[in-house]
C-alpha positions as CSV (number, residue, x, y, z in Angstrom):
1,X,4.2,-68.8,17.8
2,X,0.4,-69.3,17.5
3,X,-0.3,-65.6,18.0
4,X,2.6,-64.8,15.3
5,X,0.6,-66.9,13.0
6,X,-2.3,-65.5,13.4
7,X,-1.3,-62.1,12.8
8,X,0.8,-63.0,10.0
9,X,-2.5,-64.7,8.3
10,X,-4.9,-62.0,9.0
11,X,-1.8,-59.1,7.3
12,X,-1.7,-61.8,4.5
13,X,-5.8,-62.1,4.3
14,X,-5.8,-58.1,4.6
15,X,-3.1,-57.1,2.0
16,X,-4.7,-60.2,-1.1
17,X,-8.3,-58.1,-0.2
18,X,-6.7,-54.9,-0.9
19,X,-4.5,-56.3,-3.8
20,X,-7.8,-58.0,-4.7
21,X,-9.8,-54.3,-4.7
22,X,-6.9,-52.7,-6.2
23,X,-6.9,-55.0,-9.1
24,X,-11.4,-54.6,-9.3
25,X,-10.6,-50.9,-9.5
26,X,-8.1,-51.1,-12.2
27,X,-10.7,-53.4,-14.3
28,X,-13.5,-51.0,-12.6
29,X,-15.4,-54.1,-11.9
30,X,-16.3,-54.3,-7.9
31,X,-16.0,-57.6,-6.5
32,X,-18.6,-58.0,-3.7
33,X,-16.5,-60.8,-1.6
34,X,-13.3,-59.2,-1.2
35,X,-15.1,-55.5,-0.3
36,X,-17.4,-57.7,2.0
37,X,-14.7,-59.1,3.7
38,X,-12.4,-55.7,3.7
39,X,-15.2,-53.7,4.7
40,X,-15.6,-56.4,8.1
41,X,-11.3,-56.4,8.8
42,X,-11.6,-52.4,8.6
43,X,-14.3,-52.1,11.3
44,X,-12.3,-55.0,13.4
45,X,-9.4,-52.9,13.0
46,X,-11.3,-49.6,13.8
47,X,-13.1,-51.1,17.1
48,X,-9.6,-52.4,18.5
49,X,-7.9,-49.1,17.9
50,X,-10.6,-47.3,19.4
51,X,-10.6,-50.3,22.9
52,X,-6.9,-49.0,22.9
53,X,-7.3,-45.5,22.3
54,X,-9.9,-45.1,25.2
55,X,-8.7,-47.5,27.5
56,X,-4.9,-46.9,27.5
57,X,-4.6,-43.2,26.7
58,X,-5.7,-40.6,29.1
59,X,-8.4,-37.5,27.2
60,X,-6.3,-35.3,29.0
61,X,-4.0,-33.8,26.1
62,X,-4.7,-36.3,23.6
63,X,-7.9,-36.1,21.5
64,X,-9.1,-40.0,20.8
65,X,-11.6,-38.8,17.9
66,X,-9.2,-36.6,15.9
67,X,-6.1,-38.7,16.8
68,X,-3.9,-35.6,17.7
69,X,-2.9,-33.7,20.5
70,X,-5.6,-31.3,21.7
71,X,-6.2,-27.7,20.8
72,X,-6.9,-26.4,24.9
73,X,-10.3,-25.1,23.2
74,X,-13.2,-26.3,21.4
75,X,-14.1,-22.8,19.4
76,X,-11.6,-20.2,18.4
77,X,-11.3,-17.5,20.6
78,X,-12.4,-14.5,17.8
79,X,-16.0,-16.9,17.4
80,X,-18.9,-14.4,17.8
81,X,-16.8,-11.2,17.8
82,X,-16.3,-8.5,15.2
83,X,-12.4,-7.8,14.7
84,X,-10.9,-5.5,12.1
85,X,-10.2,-8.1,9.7
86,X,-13.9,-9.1,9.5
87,X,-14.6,-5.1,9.0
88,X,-11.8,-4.3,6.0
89,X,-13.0,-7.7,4.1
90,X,-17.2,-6.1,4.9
91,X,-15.8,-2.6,3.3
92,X,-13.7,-4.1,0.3
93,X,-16.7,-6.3,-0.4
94,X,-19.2,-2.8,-0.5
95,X,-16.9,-1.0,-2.5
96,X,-16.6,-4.0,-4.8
97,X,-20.0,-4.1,-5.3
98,X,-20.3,-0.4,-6.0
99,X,-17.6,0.1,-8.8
100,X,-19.6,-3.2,-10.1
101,X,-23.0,-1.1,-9.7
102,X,-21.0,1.7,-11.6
103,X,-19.5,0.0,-14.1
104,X,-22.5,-1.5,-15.1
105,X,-24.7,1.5,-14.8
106,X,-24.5,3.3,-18.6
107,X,-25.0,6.9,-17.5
108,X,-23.9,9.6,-20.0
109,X,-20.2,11.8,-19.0
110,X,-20.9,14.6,-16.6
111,X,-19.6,17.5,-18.5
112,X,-18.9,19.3,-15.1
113,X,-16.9,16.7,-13.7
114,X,-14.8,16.6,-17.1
115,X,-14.3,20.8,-17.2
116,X,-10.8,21.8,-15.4
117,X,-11.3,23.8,-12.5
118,X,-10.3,27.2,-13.7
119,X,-11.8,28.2,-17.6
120,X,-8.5,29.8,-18.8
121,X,-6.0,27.0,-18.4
122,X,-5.6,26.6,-22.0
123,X,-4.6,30.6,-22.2
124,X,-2.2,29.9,-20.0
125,X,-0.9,27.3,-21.2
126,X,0.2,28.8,-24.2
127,X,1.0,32.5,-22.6
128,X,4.0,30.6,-20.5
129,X,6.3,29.9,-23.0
130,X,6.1,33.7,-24.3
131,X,6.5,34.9,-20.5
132,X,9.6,32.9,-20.6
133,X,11.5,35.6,-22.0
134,X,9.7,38.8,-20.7
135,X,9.8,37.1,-17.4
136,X,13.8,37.0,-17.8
137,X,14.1,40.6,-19.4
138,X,12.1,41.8,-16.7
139,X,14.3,40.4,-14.2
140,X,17.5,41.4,-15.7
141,X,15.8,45.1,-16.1
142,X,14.8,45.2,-12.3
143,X,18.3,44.0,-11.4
144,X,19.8,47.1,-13.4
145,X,17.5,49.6,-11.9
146,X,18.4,48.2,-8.4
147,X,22.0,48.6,-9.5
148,X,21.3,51.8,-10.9
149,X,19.7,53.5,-7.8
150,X,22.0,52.3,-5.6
151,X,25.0,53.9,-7.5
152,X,23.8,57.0,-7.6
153,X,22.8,56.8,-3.6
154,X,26.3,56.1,-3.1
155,X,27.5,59.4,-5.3
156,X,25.2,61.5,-3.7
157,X,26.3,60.4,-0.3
158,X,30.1,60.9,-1.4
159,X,29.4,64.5,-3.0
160,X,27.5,65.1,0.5
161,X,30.5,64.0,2.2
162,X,32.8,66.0,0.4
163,X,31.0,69.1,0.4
164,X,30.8,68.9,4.4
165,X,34.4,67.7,5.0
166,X,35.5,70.1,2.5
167,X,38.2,69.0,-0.1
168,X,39.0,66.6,2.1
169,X,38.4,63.0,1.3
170,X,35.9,61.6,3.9
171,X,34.7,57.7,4.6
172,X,33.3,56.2,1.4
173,X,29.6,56.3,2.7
174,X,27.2,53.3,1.4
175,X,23.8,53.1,0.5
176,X,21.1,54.6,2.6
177,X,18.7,53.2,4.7
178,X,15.8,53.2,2.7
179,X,17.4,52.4,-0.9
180,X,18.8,49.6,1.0
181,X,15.4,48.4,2.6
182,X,13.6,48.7,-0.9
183,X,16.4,46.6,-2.8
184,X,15.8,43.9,-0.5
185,X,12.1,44.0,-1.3
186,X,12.6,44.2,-4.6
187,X,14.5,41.5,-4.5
188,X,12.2,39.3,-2.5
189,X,9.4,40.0,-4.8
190,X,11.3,38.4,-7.4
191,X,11.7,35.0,-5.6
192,X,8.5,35.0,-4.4
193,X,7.3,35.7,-8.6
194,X,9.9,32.6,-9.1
195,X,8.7,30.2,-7.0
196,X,5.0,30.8,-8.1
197,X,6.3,30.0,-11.9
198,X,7.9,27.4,-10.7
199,X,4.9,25.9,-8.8
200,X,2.4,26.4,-11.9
């Protein structure tokens, strides 16, 4: 009972000299008995816990300074080395520091950096609308002249056949060779002339 006493006083003792400091703080006037006599129960307290600490708990996985469990190394393991993180935050810092240096620098507008790359943008500009519509009459034109050429190859080849069959009428014969070759260059040259409108 004596012991439940005692330990009942001193948490009575502790908790009036922390009401005691509360209530100095509130009025922000210290009272030097109470802090005096708090300031000896803390380091009581503190020298106990640290007896008990080293005499009843193993170092082992249990850190008695920080109160935790142990880390399994004093320093971290990237200490001393240069990793990629370190690097990119190096560079982002250098290039921050240069857009600063150019930003702050008042240098008058390079002309040449401002100039497009090729000097008769603005003439083209304004001759594509126009080519618009030659560009689609030329097409429709080239399309007629293929059509053109390769009706007539087909009634030349038919009066050729019937002239050699005699009256007789012989196998429709279609175009030739080479009128058929040229068409389909003709006709790739206007896809190719498409896509490079359609890329500029």
């Amino acid at each position: 009972m004596s012991s439940n006493h005692a330990s009942l006083d001193a948490a009575a003792t502790d908790r009036k000299a922390r009401l005691a400091k509360l209530a100095a703080l509130k009025r922000k006037q210290p009272e030097p008995e109470a802090e005096s006599e708090a300031a000896e129960q803390k380091e009581e307290s503190q020298n106990d816990t640290i007896d008990v600490k080293t005499k009843y708990l193993s170092g082992r996985n249990y850190d008695t300074q920080t109160g935790g469990a142990k880390l399994g190394f004093d320093q971290a393991p990237i200490d001393g080395q240069i990793t990629i993180e370190t690097q990119a935050e190096e560079l982002a810092r250098e290039v921050a520091e240069q857009t600063k240096k150019d930003e702050d620098a008042d240098q008058p507008i390079d002309l040449f950096k401002l100039q497009p790359k090729k000097p008769n943008w603005d003439l083209k500009r304004d001759l594509d609308e126009k080519m618009k519509i030659l560009n689609a009459r030329t097409q429709n034109a080239i399309a007629k002249l293929v059509r053109q050429r390769i009706e007539d190859s087909q009634r030349a080849a038919k009066a050729k056949g019937a002239g050699a069959n005699g009256d007789k009428q012989g196998e429709e014969v279609g175009i030739e060779g080479d009128m058929l070759v040229e068409g389909i260059h003709v006709r790739e040259r206007e896809e190719w002339d498409n896509e490079e409108e359609d890329l500029a």
